[in-house]
Every structure is written in C-alpha cells, then in structure tokens.
N, C-alpha and C positions, 0 to 999 in steps of 0.2 A: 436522195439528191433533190434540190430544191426543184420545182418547175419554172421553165420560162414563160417569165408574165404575160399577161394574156395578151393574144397575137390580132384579136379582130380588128384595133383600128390602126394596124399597123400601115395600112397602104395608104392613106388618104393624105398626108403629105406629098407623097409622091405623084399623085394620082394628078394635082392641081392643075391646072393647065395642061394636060395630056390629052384631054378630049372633050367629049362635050361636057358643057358646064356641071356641074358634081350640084344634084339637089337634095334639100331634107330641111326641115320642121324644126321650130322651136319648140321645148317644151315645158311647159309653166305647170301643167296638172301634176299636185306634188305628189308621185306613187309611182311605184314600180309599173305596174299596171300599164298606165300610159304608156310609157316606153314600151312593152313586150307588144303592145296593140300597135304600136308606130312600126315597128321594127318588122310587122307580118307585110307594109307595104312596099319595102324594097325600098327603101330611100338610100341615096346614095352616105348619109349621116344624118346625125341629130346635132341642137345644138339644147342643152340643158340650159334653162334661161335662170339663172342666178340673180340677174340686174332687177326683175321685175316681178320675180317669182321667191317665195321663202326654201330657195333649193340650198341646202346645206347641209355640213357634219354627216350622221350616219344616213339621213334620209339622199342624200347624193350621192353619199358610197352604192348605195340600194339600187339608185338609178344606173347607175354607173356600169354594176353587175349585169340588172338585166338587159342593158347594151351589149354587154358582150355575149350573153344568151343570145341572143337575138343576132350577134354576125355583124352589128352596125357600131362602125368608131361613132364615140361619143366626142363630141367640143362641149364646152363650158362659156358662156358668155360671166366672166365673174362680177360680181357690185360694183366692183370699185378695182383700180388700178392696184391697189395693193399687196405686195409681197407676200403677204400671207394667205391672202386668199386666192392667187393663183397660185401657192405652194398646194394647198387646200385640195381646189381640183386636182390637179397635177400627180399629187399623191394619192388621190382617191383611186387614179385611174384613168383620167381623161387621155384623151390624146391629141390634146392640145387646147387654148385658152383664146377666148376673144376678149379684148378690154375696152371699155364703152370710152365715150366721150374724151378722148385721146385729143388733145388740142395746141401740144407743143412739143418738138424734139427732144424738151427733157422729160416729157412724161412718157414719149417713146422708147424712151432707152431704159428708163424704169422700168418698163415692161418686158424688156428683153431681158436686163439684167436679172430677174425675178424668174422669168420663164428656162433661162437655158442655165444647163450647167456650165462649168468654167472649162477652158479658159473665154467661149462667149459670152459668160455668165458666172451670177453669184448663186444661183439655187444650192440647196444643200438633199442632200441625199436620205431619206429619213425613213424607218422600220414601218412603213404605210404598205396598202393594200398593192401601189404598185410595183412595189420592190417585192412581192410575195414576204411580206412581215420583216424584210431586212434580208434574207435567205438570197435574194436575188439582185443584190443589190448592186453588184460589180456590171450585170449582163444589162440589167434595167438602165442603169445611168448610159452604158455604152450605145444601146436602144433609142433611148428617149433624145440624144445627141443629133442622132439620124431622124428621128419621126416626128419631134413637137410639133408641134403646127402651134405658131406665134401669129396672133393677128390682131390687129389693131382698128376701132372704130371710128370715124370720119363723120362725123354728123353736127358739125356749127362753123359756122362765117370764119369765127377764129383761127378753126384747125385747119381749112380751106388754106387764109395769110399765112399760114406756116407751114405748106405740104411740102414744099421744097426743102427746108430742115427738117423735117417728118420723115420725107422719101428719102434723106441720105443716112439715118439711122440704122448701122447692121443689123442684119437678124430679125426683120422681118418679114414674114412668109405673104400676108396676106392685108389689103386693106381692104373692110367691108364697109360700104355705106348705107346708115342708116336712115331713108329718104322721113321717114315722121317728123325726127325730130332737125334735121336738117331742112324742113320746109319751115319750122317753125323758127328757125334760126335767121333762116332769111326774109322771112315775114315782119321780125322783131328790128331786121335791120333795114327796113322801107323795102324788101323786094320779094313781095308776095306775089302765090300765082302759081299754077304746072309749071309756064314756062320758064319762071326763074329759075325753080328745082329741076326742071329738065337742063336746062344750060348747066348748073351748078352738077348735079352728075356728071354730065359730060366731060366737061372741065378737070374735074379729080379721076377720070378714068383714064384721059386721055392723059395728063403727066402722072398718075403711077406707075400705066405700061409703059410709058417711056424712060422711067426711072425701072423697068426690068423688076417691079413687084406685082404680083398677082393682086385680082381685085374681085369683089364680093359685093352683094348685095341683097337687099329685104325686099320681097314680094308676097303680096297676099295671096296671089294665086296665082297661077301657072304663066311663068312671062309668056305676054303677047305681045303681036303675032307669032315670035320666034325669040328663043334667047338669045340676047347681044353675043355674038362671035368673040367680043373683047372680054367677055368673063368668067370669070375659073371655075363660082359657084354661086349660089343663089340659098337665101333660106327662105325656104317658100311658105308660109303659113305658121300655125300652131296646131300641137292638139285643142286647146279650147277653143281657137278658131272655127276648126273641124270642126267640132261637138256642138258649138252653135249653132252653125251651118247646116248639121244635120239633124237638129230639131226644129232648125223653122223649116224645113226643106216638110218635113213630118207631118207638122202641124199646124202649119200654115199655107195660104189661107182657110179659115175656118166655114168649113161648109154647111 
C-alpha cells in the first residue's frame, strides 16, 4: 500500500492566525545542506526563495525532502506567477506557494486557479513526488484541498490601487508584504522615506484584516520591539543573511 505523503508541513495552514506570529527564513543557498542546518533552529517554516535564487527541478525536490527531514513545512516563493511553476513546487512537495509581485485581481485569481484544485481551481493532479509517484494521488489531492497555503505578494503602488479587487479574490490564505521592494515603489512614485513605507504597511494591513485575510511580512531580523499582534507570520532573514552575519561577526573588526 502506497504511504501517505509526507505529513510535516501539514499544520502550517492551519496554524495561521492561531497564535503568535508563525517565524522562519528564506532560503537562497542552493543545497540541501542549508535547509537540514535551518531546520536544527526550530523555525516555525521555511520559505525556498525561487524569485531570487536558481531553486529549481530536482535541486528543489532535494530541498524540499530535506524539509521534511528536518519536521519544517516548506513554502516556495515561485519566479513568476506562472501555472507551471507553482505546479512545480506544489508537486515537488511544497506546502504551499507564495507569488511575487501580485498587482491586479486577475493576476490573483491566476494564482488561485494555478494553486488549488477544482472545483477552487484548475491544478491537475500529476505522478510527482507529492502524490508518492501517482500511488497517492486520490489521498494527496483530498490533502492538499485542506492544507495549500495560497499567498500572494503586495509590494508596488499599483497593487496598493487594487487591494480591494485583490482582497475580494477567493482563495487566498495569506498576503505577505514585501517592504524592499515596496519602498522602492514608493520612492519611484515621489514618496520616499520610512515613513511613506511605514504608512503604506499600515494601510495594506489594516484593509486586508478587515477583508478577513491573514497578512505576512519581510524582516531582516527579529521584529522589534515586539511583533505586530495584527500578523499571522513574519520571514525573518536568510540563510545567506546569516552566513554573512556570521562571518563579519568572526572577522571583524580586524585586530
């Protein structure tokens, strides 16, 4: 009898908004490795950086696995909005998809359609690692119904004018904002500065919990003072982040 597919990041859907903010790392270092060393710190998940990083084909299946060694559901930030490529993750094993630069309610509903099966969605079902080769493919689909985790990225002026057709799009779980490149978005539009981008957070936090969607965000390091009470999860840092960090920490200053 087939096994049922692997169970590690089966709660993290669930988990969203249930208590304090859910944290964990991006990861750009392309190797298993990385991950089995992230995974030793207890983070609440990972997110496999696709957008920014060459994470793909069997080298993300690899990641993928040793996520689930390690007890930590994996996310996927995928490149591009594309049906294929969060079929990609999805089938590799993820448990669930974040989609970068998201800026209009039809590129939201692509993403749904892409991410869930029917009748939410058009995904298709396919003899991947996480159906256990096709073997488990009845239990998986009925699985992946309940656990996707669908999210969607928030990061320019534009997608800001559109959050209200964005926020009424079914089916999805999670908006994450990405303050970099959302600063530079507002800078381009005459309104640079912390405190544009502090207003402009605020602003998309404040109508997505009130459109009754969970919300996300990028931090380099440990929010301070305290994490916002208003948010689900936080991806706090990178492994390369890290690894910088710990060799200037090392090596500098030079004595």
């Amino acid at each position: 009898m087939a096994q049922q597919p692997t169970s590690a990041p089966a709660a993290l859907r669930a988990r969203l908004g249930t208590g304090p903010a859910l944290r964990g790392p991006f990861v750009s270092i392309p190797s298993p490795v990385s991950v089995e060393i992230l995974c030793t710190a207890g983070p609440d998940f990972l997110c496999l950086e696709g957008e920014h990083a060459a994470l793909r084909g069997p080298l993300l299946a690899d990641m993928l696995r040793a996520a689930d060694l390690g007890g930590v559901p994996a996310l996927v930030r995928v490149p591009e909005a594309m049906p294929w490529l969060i079929a990609e993750a999805l089938d590799a094993g993820a448990c669930g998809i974040l989609a970068p630069r998201i800026a209009s309610a039809d590129q939201a509903r692509a993403v749904v359609r892409a991410a869930r099966f029917p009748p939410e969605g058009q995904r298709g079902a396919g003899p991947g690692r996480a159906t256990r080769y096709g073997y488990a493919a009845a239990r998986y689909v009925e699985r992946a119904r309940r656990e996707t985790l669908v999210s969607i990225q928030i990061e320019t002026v534009e997608a800001i004018a559109e959050l209200d057709a964005i926020l009424a799009v079914p089916g999805m779980d999670l908006i994450f904002i990405g303050p970099g490149d959302l600063g530079i978005s507002l800078a381009a539009a005459g309104r640079p500065g912390p405190e544009a981008l502090a207003a402009a957070i605020d602003e998309i936090v404040v109508r997505t919990r009130a459109a009754g969607i969970q919300v996300g965000l990028f931090t380099a390091t440990a929010p301070r003072p305290a994490p916002d009470p208003r948010l689900a999860l936080y991806i706090q840092g990178g492994d390369a982040m890290f690894l910088q960090a710990a060799a200037q920490a090392a090596f500098q200053p030079k004595q």
